[in-house]
C-alpha positions as CSV (number, residue, x, y, z in Angstrom):
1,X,47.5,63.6,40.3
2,X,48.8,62.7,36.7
3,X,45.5,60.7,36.2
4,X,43.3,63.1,36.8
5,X,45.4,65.9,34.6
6,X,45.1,63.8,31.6
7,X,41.1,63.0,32.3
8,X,40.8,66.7,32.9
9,X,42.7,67.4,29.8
10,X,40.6,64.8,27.9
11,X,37.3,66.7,28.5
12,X,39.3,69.6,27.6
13,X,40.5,68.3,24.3
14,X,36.7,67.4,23.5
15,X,35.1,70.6,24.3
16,X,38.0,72.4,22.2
17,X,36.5,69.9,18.9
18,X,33.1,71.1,19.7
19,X,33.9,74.7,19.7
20,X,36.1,74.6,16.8
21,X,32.9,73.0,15.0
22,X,30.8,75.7,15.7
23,X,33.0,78.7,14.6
24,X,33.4,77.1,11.5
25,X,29.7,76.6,10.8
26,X,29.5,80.1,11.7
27,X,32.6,81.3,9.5
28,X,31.8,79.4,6.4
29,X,27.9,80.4,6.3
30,X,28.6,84.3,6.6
31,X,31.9,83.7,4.1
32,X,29.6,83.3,1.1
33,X,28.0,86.0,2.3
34,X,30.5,88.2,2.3
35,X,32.1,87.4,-0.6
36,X,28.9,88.4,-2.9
37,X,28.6,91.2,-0.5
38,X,32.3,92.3,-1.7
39,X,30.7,91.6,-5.0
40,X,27.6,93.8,-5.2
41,X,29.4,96.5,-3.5
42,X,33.1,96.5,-5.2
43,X,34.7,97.1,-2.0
44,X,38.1,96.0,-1.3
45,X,38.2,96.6,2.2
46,X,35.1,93.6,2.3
47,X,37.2,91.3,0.2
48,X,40.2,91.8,2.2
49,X,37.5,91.1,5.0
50,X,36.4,88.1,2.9
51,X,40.0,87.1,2.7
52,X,40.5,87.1,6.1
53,X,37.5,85.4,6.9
54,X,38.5,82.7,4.3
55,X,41.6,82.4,6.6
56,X,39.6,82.1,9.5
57,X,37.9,79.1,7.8
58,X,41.3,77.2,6.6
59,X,42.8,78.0,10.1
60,X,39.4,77.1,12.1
61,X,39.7,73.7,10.0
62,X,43.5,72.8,10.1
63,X,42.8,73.6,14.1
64,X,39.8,71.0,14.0
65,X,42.6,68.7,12.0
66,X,45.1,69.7,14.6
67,X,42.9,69.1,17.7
68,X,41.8,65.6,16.4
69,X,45.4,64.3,15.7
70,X,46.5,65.2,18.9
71,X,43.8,63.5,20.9
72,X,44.9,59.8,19.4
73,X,46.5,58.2,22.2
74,X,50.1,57.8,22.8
75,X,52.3,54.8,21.1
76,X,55.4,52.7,21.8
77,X,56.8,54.8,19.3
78,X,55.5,58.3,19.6
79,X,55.5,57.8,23.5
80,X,54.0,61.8,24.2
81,X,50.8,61.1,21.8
82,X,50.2,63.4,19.2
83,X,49.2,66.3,20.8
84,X,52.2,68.9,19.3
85,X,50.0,68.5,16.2
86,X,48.3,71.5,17.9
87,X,51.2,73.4,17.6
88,X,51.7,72.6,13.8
89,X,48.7,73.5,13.4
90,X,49.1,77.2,15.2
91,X,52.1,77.3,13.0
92,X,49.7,76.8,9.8
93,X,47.5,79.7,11.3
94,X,50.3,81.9,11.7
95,X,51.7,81.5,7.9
96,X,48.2,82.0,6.5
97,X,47.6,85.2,8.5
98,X,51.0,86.9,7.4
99,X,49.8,86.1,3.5
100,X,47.0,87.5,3.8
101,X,47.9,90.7,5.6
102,X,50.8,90.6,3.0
103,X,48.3,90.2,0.3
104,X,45.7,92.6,1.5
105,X,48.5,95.4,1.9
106,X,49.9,95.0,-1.5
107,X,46.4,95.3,-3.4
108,X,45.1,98.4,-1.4
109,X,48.2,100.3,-1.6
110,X,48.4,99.1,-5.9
111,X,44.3,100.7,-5.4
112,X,45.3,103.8,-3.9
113,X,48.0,104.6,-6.7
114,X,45.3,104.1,-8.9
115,X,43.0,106.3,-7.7
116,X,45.9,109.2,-6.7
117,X,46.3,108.7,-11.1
118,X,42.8,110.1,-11.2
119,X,41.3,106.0,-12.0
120,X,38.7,106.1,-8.8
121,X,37.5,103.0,-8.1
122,X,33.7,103.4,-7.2
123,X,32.4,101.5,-4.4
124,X,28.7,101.4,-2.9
125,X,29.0,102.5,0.7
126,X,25.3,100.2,1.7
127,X,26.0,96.9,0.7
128,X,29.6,97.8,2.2
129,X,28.0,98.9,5.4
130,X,25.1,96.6,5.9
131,X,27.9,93.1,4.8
132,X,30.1,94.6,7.5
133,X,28.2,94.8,10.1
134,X,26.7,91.4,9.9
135,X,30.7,90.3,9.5
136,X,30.9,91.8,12.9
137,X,28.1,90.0,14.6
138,X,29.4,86.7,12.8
139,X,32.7,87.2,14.6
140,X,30.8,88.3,17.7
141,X,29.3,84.9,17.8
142,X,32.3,82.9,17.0
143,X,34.4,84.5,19.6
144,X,31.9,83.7,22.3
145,X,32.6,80.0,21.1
146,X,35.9,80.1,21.4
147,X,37.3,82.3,24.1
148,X,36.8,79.1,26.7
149,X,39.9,77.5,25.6
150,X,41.8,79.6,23.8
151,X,43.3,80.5,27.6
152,X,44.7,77.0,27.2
153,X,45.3,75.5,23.8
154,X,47.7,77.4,21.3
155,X,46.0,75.8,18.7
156,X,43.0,77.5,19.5
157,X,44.4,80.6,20.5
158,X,45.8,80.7,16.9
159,X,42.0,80.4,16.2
160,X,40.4,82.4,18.3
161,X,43.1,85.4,17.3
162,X,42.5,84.8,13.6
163,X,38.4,86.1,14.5
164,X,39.8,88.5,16.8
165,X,41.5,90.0,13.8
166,X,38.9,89.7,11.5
167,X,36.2,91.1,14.0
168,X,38.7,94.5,14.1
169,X,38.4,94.1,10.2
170,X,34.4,94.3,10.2
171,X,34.9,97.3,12.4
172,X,37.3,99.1,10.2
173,X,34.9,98.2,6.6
174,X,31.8,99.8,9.1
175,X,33.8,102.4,9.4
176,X,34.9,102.8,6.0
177,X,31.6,102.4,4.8
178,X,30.4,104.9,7.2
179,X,32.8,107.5,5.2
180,X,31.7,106.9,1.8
181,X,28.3,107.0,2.5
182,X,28.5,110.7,4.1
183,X,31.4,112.4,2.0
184,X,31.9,110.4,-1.0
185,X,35.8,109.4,-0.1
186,X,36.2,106.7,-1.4
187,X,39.7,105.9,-0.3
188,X,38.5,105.5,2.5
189,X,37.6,101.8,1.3
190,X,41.5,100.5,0.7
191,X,42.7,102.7,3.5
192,X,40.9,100.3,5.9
193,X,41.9,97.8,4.1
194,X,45.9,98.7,4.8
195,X,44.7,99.4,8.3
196,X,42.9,95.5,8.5
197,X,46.6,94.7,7.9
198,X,48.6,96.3,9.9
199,X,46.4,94.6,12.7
200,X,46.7,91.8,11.5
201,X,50.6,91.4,11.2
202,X,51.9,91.6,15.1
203,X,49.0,88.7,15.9
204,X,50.6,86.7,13.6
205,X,53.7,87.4,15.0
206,X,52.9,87.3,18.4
207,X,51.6,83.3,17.7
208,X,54.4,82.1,15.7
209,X,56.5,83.5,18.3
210,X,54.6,81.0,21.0
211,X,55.1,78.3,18.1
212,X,59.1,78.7,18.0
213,X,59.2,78.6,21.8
214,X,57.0,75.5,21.6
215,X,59.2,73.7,18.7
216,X,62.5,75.1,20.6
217,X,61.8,73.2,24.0
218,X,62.1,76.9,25.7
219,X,61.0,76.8,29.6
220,X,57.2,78.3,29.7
221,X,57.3,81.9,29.5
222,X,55.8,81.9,33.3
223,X,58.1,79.1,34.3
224,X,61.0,80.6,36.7
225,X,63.4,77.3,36.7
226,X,65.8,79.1,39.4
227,X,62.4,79.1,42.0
228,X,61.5,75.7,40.9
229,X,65.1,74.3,41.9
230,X,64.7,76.1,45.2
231,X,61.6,74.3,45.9
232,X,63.5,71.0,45.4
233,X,66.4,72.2,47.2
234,X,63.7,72.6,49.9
235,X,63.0,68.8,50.3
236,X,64.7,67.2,53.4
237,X,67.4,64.5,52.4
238,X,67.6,66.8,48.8
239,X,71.5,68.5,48.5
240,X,71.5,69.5,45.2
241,X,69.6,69.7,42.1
242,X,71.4,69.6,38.0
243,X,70.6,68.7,34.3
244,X,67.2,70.6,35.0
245,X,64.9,70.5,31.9
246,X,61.6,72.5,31.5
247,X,59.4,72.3,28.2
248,X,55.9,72.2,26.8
249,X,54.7,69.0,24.5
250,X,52.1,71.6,23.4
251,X,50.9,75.1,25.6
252,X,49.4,74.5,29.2
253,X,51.4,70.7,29.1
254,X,54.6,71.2,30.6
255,X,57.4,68.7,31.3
256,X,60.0,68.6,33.8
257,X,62.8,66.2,34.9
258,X,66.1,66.8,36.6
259,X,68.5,65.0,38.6
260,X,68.8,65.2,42.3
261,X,71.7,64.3,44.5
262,X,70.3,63.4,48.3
263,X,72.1,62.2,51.0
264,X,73.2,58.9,51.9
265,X,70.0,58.3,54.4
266,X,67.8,58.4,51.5
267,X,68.4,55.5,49.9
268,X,69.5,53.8,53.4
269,X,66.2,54.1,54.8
270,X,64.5,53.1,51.9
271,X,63.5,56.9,51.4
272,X,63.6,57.0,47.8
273,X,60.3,56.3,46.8
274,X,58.3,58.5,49.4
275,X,60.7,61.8,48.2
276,X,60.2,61.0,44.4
277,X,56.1,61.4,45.6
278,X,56.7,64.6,47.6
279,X,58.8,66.0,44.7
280,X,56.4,65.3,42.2
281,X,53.4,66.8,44.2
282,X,55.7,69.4,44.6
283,X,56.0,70.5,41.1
284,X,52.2,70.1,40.4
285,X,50.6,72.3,43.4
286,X,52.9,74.7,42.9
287,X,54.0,75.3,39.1
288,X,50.9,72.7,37.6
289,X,53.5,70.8,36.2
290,X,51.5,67.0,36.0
291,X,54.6,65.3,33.9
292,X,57.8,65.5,35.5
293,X,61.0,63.0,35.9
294,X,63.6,62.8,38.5
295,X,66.6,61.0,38.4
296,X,67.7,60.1,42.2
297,X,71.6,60.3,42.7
298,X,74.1,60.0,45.6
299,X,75.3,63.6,46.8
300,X,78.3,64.0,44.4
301,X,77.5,62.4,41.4
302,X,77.2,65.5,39.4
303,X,80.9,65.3,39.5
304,X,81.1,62.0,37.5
305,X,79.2,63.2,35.1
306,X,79.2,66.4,31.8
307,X,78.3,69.8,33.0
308,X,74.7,70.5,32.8
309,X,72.6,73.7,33.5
């Protein structure tokens, strides 16, 4: 069962490289695109778009980075592989999409004083529009190449939010383009841009809060620990279940080991070895845990040793 987890996750692991390799073709073409877009036009809302899509690129890349490390094989001395380098690399994500909101907030609401001082900054609502809206179909496409494992890898969900964000960005500059073209309000231009950030922030959030749980060793947020000792508890010869442990190397790779106490028979018989293959298969048909640990014990040897959860 382990065996064909890891080739599963192997195939996995390769077709997350190829996507990640796509989006940033895709990401780093329409960047200098948008960037002499911003340019022509002098909209801010299209470089805080540009920003963000320069984010994309340095997140879409550190992910590549991130992915590649983690597919080296594990060592005598980093005995789970490399494979949290996906979540180092989410954590990189995360950082570079608070700046940047942080960033884009600070200069629109610095552009909107300005203009409230009677300073309007002119912007050119066509090269906005027509820059946006091939922005959007740029994130379109990327997207597409990402959504298939961003169910499964937090490195690429980190990824595949930081378009998600930007594609809501293109929308907003369309929109704010939209304005300027039929009334002339300008402010309509860093307005979106405050908006592109505001959108941005909770993603970012929202991912480096996965990242903590990750780095923490906190039980999967779907993982109920109390059904999963019931489930042991379950097995015939099993009396009691302690020291559980539940945590991810990286998201969608969970690990579990506990000790269980069974009865004397057990380990009479000869037992041991047939429960340890019924408590394994146990925990991977019905929580999809593939790496788990148990430590066999005579009933009552939890009271020999510290208290444990």
């Amino acid at each position: 069962m382990a065996h064909s987890h890891d080739h599963a996750h192997v195939h996995g692991a390769d077709a997350n490289r190829a996507r990640l390799w796509v989006a940033i073709a895709i990401i780093g073409v329409f960047l200098v695109v948008q960037l002499v877009g911003a340019a022509l036009s002098g909209s801010l809302a299209l470089l805080a778009d540009a920003g963000h899509m320069s984010s994309d690129l340095i997140g879409l890349v550190v992910a590549l980075v991130a992915a590649m490390v983690a597919a080296r094989p594990a060592t005598d001395r980093q005995t789970y592989g490399y494979r949290r380098a996906e979540v180092l690399g989410a954590l990189v994500n995360g950082v570079i999409l608070v700046v940047v909101a942080v960033s884009v907030g600070v200069s629109a609401v610095a552009r909107l004083m300005t203009g409230a001082d009677g300073e309007a900054h002119e912007v050119a609502g066509g090269p906005m529009l027509v820059v946006a809206a091939l922005g959007l179909a740029a994130n379109v496409a990327a997207m597409l190449v990402l959504r298939g494992g961003a169910k499964d890898s937090i490195n690429l969900r980190g990824a595949y939010l930081e378009v998600l964000g930007d594609l809501v960005g293109s929308v907003l500059v369309i929109v704010a383009a939209v304005v300027i073209l039929t009334t002339g309000f300008d402010a309509a231009d860093p307005i979106a841009s405050i908006a592109i950030a505001a959108l941005i922030v909770p993603r970012a959030v929202a991912l480096l809060r996965d990242v903590v749980h990750v780095l923490f060793e906190s039980a999967p947020a779907d993982t109920d620990v109390a059904e999963i000792r019931e489930h042991l508890l379950g097995a015939p010869g099993v009396v009691a279940v302690h020291d559980v442990h539940v945590w991810q190397i990286t998201s969608g790779s969970p690990v579990f080991s506990a000790h269980v106490e069974v009865e004397p028979e057990v380990f009479a018989s000869g037992r041991a070895g047939a429960l340890l293959d019924e408590l394994g298969g146990c925990l991977s048909a019905h929580f999809d845990v593939a790496h788990s640990t148990f430590q066999l014990e005579p009933a009552g040897r939890a009271q020999h040793e510290p208290q444990h959860p």
